[in-house]
N, C-alpha and C positions, 0 to 999 in steps of 0.2 A: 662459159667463155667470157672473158674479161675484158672490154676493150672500152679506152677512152676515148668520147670523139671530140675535136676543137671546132668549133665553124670558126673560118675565117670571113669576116662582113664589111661589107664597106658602109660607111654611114651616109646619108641624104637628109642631108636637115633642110627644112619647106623655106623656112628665111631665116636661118643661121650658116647654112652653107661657108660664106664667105668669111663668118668672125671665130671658126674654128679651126685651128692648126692642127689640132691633135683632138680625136675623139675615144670613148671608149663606153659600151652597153654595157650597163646593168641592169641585172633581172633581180630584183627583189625575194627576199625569204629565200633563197635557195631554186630559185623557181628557172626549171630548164623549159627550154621550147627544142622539138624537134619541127625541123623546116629545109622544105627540099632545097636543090639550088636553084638561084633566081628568082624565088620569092622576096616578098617585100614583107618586112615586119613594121608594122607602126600600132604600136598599145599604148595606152594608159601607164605602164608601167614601167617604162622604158624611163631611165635616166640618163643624162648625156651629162659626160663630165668633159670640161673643157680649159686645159692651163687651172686646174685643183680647185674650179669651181663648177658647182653643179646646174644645172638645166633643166627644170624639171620638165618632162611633159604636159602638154597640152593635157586636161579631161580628154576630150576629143579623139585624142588617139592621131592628133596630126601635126603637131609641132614636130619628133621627132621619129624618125623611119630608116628602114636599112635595107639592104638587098644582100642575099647571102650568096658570096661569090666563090667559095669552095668550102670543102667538110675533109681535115685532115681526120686520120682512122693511125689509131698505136694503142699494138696492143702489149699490153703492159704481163711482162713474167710472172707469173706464181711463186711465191713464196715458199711452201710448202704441198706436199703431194694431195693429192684430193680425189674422191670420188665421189659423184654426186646420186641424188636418186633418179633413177630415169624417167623421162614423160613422155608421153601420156603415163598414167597408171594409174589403176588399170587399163590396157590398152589392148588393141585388136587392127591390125597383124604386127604393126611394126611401131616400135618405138627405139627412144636418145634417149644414149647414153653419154652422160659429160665424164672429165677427168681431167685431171691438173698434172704437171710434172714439172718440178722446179730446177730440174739439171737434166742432162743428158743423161737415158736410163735405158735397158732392155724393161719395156712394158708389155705383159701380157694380162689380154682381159677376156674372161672366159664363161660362158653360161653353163649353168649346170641343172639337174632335175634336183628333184626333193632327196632322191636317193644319194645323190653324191655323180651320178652317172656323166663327165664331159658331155656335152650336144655339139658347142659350137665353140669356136676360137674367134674371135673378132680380131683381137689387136694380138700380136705375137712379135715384135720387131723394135730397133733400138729410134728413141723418139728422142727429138730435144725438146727442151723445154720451153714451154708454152699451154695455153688446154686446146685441149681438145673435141671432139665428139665421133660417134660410132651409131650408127645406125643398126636396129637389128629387127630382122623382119623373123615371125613369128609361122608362118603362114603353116608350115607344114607340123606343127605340134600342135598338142591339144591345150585345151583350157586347162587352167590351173596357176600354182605358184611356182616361180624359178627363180634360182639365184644366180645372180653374176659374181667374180670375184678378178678385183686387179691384182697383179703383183706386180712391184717398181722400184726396184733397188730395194735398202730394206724394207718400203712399204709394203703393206698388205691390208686389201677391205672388202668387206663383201658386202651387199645388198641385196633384197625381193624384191623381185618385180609380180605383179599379176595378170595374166593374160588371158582375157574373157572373148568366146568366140558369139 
């Protein structure tokens, strides 16, 4: 499942507050923080850019700080169709199953034994696009190896999964 998330942050600078009109965080190298809301972020590493000049941080960790006041959630379409491998795996009783569909498709995702033999239908119904996941609980088969298989419009994939009791 693919989702981008934005936090939205209001900045508190300790004695810049008043000389900044417009603020904006940067995290250096790439470097994300996850933070729930209404925490306060103040690192070393934080830069405050202010009217296209920079501010660096205190060492300290206290020149500049933030309070994070909402986390918007979008989650971004699929490209192309996908199946992933499920996890746990090997697992015992129940394991996820992922999948992607990039248009509006009749999706069916199906377990099978070694022999070829149906067990179980999971997904059978027209889905739009976005991914997905499927839960499948194992409880009443034996240990061993089984295969799942989607089909979605002209896709088609199959994967192993292992189930150890």
């Amino acid at each position: 499942m693919t989702k981008t998330y934005f936090l939205i942050i209001t900045i508190v600078l300790v004695s810049l507050a008043s000389a900044l009109a417009q603020t904006t965080i940067l995290i250096t190298n790439g470097t994300s923080v996850i933070v729930p809301i209404g925490a306060e972020i103040c690192a070393d590493f934080i830069t405050v850019q202010a009217g296209g000049s920079y501010l660096p941080a205190d060492p300290s960790g206290t020149c500049a700080g933030a309070i994070v006041t909402d986390v918007i959630e979008e989650e971004i379409i699929p490209t192309e169709f996908a199946l992933y491998q499920n996890y746990p795996n090997p697992f015992n009783p129940s394991t996820v199953i992922e999948y992607e569909v990039p248009e509006n498709s009749f999706v069916s995702l199906k377990v099978f034994d070694l022999l070829g033999k149906e067990l179980v239908t999971l997904v059978n119904e027209e889905k739009s696009a976005g991914s997905y996941d499927v839960k499948f609980n194992a409880r009443q088969f034996a240990s061993g190896f089984y295969i799942y298989t989607i089909n979605a419009g002209d896709f088609t994939s199959t994967k192993k999964m292992l189930l150890l009791k």
